[in-house]
C-alpha positions as CSV (number, residue, x, y, z in Angstrom):
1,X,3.2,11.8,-8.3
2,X,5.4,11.6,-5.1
3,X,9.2,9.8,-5.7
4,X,12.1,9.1,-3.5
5,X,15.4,7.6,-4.2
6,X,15.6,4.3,-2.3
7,X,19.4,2.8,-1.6
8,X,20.6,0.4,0.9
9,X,19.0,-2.7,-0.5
10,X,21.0,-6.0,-0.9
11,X,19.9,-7.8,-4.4
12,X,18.4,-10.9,-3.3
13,X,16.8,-10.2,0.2
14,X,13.4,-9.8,1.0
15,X,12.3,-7.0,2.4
16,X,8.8,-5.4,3.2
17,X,7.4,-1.7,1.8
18,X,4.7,-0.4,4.1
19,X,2.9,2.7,3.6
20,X,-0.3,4.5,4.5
21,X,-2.9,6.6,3.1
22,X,-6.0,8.8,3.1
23,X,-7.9,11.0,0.5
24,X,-7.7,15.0,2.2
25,X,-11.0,15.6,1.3
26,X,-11.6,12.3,3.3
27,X,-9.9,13.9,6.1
28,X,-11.5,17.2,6.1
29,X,-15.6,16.0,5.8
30,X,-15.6,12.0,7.1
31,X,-17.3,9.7,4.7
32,X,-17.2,12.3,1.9
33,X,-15.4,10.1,-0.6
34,X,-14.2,6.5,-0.8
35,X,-10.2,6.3,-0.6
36,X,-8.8,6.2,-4.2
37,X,-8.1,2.3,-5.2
38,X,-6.1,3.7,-8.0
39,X,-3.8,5.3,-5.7
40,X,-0.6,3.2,-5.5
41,X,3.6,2.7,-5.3
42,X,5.7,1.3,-7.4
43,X,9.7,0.5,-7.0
44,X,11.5,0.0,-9.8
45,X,14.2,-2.2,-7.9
46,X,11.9,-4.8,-6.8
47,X,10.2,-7.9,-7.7
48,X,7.0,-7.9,-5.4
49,X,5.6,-11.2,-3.9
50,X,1.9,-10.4,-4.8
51,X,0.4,-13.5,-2.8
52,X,1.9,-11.8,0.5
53,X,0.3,-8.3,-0.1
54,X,-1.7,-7.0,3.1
55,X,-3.9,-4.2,2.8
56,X,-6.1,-2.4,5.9
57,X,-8.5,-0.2,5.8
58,X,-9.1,1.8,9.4
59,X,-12.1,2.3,10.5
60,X,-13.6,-0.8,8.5
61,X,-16.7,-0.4,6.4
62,X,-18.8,-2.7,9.0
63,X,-17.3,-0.3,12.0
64,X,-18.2,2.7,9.5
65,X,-21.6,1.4,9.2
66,X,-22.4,0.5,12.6
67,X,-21.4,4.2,13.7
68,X,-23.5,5.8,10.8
69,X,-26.2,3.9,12.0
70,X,-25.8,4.6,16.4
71,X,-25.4,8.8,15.3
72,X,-21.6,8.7,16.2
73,X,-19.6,11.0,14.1
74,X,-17.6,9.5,11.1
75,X,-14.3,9.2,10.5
76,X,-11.6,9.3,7.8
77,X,-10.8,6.2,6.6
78,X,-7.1,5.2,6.3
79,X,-5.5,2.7,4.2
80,X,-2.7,1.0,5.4
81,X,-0.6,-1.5,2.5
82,X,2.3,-4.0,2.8
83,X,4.3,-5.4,0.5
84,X,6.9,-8.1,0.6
85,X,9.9,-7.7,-2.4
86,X,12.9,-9.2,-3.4
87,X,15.5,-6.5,-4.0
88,X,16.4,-6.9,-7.6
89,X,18.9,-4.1,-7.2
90,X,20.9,-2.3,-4.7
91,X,18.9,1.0,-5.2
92,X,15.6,2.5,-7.6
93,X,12.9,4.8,-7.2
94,X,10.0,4.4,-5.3
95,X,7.0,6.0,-7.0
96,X,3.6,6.8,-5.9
97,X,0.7,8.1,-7.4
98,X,-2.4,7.4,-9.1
99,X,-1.7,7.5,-12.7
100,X,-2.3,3.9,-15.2
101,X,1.1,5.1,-17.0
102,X,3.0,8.1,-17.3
103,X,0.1,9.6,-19.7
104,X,-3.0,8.4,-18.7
105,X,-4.8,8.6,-14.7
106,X,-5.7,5.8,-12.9
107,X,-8.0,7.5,-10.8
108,X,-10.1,10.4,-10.3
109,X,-8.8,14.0,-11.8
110,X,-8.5,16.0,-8.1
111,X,-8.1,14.0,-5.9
112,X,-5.6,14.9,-3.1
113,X,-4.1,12.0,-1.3
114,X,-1.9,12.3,2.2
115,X,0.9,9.6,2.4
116,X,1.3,9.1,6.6
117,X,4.2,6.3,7.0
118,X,6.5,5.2,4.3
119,X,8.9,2.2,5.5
120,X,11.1,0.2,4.1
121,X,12.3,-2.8,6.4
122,X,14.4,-7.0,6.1
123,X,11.8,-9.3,6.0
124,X,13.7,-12.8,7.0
125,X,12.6,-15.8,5.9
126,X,14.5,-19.1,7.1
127,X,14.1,-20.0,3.3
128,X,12.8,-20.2,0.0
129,X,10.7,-23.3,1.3
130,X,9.3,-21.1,4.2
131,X,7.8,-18.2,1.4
132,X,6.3,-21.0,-0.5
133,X,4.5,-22.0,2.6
134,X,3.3,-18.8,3.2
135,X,2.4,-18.1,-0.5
136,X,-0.1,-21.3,0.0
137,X,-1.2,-20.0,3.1
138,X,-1.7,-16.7,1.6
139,X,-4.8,-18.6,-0.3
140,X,-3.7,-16.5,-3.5
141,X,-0.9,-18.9,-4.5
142,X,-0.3,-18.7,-8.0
């Protein structure tokens, strides 16, 4: 469990939370182990806006597969996430880890994860008629 004090928000705003990822043991011996889908953030002063959620995974599985398959050497794969919020607070704690709740994991017991890029930047919207567009764009409009 990694956490950091985040302040500076303005309740109300939109904002996006973009990190990045890879499993060490990833790292160290290429295609040794799958990045950990359990690993995650949470921020306790934010109300997320799940149908614009982005997630990227570097190299893909098709580009993993095509150099497995031409002898090139492998790679790590990193895992890049955004996430557009609504500041529901002026400051809160952003969490991350890989734990289902503070007493059970989520994912695999040793598993050593490297965070690369944390940021925290406005996202602008002209207005609340321009993120329901998006949201239907999205194709995951709830």
């Amino acid at each position: 469990r990694l956490s950091q004090r985040v302040t500076g928000l303005v309740p109300g705003r939109f904002y996006t939370l973009t990190y990045a990822f890879a499993d060490l043991d990833n790292v160290e011996k290429p295609d040794s182990v799958e990045p950990d889908e359990a690993f995650g953030a949470t921020l306790s002063c934010a109300a997320f806006v799940d149908e614009l959620f982005v997630e990227a995974k570097t190299p893909t599985e098709k580009a993993r597969k095509l150099a497995r398959k031409q002898g090139l050497p492998a790679h790590c794969v990193n895992v890049t996430r955004r996430f557009v919020f609504r500041a529901t607070a002026a400051e809160g704690e952003l969490v991350f880890g890989d734990w289902a709740g503070a007493a059970e994991p989520g994912g695999d017991a040793g598993r050593r994860h490297l965070v690369n890029y944390i940021g925290i930047s406005p996202y602008y919207l002209e207005s609340e008629e321009e993120l329901e567009e998006l949201k239907a764009l999205s194709g995951r409009a709830k």
